[in-house]
C-alpha positions as CSV (number, residue, x, y, z in Angstrom):
1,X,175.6,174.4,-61.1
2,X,179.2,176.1,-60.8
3,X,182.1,174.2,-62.5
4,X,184.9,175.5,-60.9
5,X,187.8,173.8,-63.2
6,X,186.3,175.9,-66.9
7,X,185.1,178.6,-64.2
8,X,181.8,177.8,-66.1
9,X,177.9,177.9,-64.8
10,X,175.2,176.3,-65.5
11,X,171.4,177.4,-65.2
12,X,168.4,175.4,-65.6
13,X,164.3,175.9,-65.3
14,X,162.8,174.1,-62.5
15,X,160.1,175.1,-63.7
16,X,159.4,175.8,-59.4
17,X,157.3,178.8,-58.1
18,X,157.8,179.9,-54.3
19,X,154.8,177.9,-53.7
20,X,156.2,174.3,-54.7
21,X,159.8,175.4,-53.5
22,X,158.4,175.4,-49.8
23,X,157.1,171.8,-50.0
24,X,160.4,170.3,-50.4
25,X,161.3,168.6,-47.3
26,X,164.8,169.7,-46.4
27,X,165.3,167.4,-43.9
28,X,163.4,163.9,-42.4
29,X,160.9,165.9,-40.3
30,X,160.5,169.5,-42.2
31,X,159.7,171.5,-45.4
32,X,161.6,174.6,-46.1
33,X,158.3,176.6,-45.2
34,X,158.3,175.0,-41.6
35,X,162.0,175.6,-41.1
36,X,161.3,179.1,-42.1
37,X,158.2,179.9,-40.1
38,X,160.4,178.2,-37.0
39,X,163.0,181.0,-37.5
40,X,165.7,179.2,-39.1
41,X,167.6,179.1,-42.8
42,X,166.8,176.1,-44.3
43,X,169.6,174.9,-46.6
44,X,169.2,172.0,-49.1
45,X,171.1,170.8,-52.1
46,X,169.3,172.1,-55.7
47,X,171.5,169.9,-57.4
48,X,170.5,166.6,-54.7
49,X,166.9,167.6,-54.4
50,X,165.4,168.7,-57.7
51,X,168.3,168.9,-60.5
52,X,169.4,165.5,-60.5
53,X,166.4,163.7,-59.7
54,X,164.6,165.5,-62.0
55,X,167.3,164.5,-64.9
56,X,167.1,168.4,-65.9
57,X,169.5,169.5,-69.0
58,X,170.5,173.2,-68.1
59,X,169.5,176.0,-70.5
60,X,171.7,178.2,-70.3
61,X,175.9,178.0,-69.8
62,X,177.8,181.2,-68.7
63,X,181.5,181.2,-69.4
64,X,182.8,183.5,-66.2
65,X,186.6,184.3,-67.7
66,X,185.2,185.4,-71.4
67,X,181.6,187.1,-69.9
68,X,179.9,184.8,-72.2
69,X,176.1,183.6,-72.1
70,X,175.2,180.3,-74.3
71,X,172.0,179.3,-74.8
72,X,171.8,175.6,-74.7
């Protein structure tokens, strides 16, 4: 998660392998793995889909400006 007003970013675990990232239905019909094997990007919202429903704390901040990594 990018907050563009400190130029800051966040980064979090999901704790997600490729395996249980191409479950996640990207749209009413679809998992990412279908939209894949049909040829096309899929595009979904980390923040929306997993992130926020999920109520995950990031573990990591990166200041952009200063090149600074925190560890949360």
């Amino acid at each position: 998660r990018l907050d563009k007003r400190n130029d800051e970013l966040y980064i979090y675990d999901t704790q997600l392998n490729s395996d249980k990232l191409k479950l996640i239905k990207v749209n009413k019909k679809e998992t990412l793995e279908e939209q894949q094997k049909a040829g096309r990007r899929p595009r979904f919202s980390m923040i929306n889909f997993i992130i926020d429903p999920n109520k995950l704390e990031p573990i990591m901040k990166v200041k952009i400006r200063e090149k600074k990594v925190i560890k949360l």
